[in-house]
N, C-alpha and C positions, 0 to 999 in steps of 0.2 A: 423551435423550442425557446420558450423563456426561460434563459440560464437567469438571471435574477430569483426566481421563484423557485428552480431546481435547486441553486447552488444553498439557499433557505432553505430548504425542504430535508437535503442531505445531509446538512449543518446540524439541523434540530434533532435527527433520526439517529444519528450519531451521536450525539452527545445523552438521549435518552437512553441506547443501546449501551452506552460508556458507565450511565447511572447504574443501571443495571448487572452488567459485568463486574462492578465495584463492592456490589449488594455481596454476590457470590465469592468474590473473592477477599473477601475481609470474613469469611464466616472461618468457623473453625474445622469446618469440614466438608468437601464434595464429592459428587464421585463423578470419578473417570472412568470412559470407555474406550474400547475400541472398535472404530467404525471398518470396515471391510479392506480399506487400504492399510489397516494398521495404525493408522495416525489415531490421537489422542482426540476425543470429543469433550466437553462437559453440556452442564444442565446454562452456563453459561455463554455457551456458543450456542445453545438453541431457542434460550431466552433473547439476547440480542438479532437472534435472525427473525424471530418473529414479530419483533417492535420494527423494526428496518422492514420487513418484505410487508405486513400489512400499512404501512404507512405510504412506502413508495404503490403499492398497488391500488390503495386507495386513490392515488393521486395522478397516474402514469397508469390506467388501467391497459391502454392500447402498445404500451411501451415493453415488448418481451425483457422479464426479470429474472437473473442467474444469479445463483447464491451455491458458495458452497456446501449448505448443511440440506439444500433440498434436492435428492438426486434425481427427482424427475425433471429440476430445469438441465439440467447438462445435456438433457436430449433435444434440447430447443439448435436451432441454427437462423444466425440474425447476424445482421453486420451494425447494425445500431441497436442497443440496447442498455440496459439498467445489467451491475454486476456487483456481487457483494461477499467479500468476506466481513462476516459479521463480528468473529475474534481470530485474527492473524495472529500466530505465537503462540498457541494455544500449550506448547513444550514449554514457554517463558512463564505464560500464566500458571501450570500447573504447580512451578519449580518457584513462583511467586518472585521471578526476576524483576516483573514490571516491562520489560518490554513486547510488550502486545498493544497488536492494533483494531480500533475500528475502521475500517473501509468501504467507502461507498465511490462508486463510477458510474457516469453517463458516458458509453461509447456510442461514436457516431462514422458511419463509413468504416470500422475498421481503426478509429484511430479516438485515448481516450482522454474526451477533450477536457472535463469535467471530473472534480474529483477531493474529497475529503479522506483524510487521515489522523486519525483521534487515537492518540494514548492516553488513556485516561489516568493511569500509576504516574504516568510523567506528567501531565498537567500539561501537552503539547496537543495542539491542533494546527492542522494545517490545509488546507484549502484552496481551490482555483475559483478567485471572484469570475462574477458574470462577463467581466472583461478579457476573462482567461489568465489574469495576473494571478501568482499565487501570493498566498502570506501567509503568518504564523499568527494566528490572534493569540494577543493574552486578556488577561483579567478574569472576570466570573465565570468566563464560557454561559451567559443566560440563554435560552432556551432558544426564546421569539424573537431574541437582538440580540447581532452579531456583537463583541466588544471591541474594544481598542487593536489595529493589528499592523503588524509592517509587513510590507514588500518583502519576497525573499530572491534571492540571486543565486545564480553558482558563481564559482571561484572563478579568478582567472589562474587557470594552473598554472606552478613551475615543474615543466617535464622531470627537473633534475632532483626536485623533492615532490613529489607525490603524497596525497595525504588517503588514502585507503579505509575503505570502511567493509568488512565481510561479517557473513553470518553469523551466529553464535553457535546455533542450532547445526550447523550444515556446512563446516569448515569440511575441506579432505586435502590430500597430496596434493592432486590436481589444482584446487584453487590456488595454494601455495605457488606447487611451480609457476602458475600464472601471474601470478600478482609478481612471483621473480622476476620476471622481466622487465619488470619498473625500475626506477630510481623513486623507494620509497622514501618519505622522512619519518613516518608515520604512521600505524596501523591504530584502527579501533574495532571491536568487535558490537554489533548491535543485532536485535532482535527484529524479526517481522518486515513489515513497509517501511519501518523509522529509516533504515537503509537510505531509500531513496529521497525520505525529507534532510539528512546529515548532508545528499549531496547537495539537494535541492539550496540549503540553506546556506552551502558553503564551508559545511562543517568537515566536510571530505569534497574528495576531486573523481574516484572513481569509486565503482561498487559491482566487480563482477560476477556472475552467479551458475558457478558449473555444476549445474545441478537438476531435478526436475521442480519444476513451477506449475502452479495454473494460472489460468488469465484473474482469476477471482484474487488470489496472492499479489498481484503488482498491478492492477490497473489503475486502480485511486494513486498510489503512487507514482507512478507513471507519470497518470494525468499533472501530478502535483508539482514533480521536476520538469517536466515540458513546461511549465506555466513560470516557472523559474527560469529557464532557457538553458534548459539542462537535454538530454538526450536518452533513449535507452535502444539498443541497437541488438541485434543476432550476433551472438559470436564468433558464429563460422564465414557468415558473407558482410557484418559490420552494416546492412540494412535495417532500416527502422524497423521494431517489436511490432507486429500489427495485432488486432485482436478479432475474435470470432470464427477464430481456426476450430476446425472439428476435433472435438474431444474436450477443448481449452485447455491444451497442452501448451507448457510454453517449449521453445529450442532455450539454449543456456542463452545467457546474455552479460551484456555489459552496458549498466547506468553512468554516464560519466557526463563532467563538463566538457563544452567545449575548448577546443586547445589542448587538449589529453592525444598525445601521440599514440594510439592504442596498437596494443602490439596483437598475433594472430598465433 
């Protein structure tokens, strides 16, 4: 694989997919659906899956592609492939919080090595160059050229102040109890994949998630705090998140830095 050309490819697709979700959500009215599981769809999450999947298929024709908004790929089974949610958040977008994401992964073996993550309300991108390093580019976001961007890190945590980042959308007891077993200093609440770029970037130290996920939900992610030297692990056995499990079901998880004493 040329990740130089992929990490290009997912850059641009994403950010046209961003243009677009921005078109729809500056209007003064859209409409929302409900797709079979209940979760909220719009004309916004099918516009962006379509600029994203004709793009990467144009280009990765031999590459099996899993998107959430098409349910005939969820019946595919591949341990490398292309994955995409095309508007993560889609409860933040409706409620016009701004925090939604666009998502794009290259999994390979099971593990996702490649990976952009685009808010476009925030004016934040984030990304795993061809070296596997991540960064947050700023400046215009232009299309065909990357801009200006820094390296991102995670923390070195202090077990005794912990800085916590959880859902907006999908708080419950159970996360609560969990996260009590820290020594917080700090909670924030964020929307979507941003999650895993706050750890990524060192904006928080953990990010645990008891709840149900799909692989389409945290692989860009993922990819983007790995490239960070960050972590995301099972809850129950604290083994690495793997992906192209059947169904794309995730088990709950926990994204954290390393040096996070994690509790069970």
């Amino acid at each position: 694989m040329d990740f130089s050309s992929l990490v290009g490819q997912m850059r641009k697709l994403a950010l046209e997919a961003g243009d677009r979700i921005m078109q729809v959500y500056a209007s003064d009215d859209f409409d929302v659906r409900a797709k079979s599981d209940a979760s909220p769809v719009t004309e916004a999450d099918e516009a962006a899956d379509a600029i994203i999947s004709a793009g990467l298929r144009a280009t990765y024709p031999d590459i099996p592609l899993i998107t959430e908004e098409q349910a005939d790929s969820h019946a595919l089974q591949a341990t490398t492939f292309l994955i995409v949610d095309p508007l993560d958040g889609t409860k933040e977008f409706v409620q016009r919080r701004g925090d939604f994401t666009v998502n794009i992964a290259y999994v390979e073996n099971g593990v996702p090595l490649r990976g952009v993550v685009y808010a476009p309300a925030k004016g934040r991108l984030f990304y795993t160059r061809a070296d596997g390093q991540s960064v947050e580019e700023t400046g215009a976001f232009l299309k065909d050229n990357a801009g200006p961007s820094r390296e991102i890190r995670v923390s070195g945590p202090d077990n005794a102040a912990l800085m916590v980042v959880a859902s907006k959308s999908h708080r419950d007891a159970a996360t609560d109890a969990y996260i009590g077993k820290y020594a917080v200093r700090d909670m924030t609440s964020a929307g979507s994949s941003l999650k895993f770029c706050l750890v990524a970037t060192g904006e928080a130290d953990l990010y645990p998630r008891l709840g149900r996920t799909m692989e389409w939900d945290t692989a860009a992610g993922d990819a983007v705090l790995r490239g960070a030297g960050g972590h995301v692990v099972r809850f129950d056995d604290h083994t690495a998140l793997i992906y192209g499990k059947p169904g794309w079901d995730n088990p709950f998880f926990i994204a954290h830095a390393p040096g996070v004493a994690l509790k069970r």
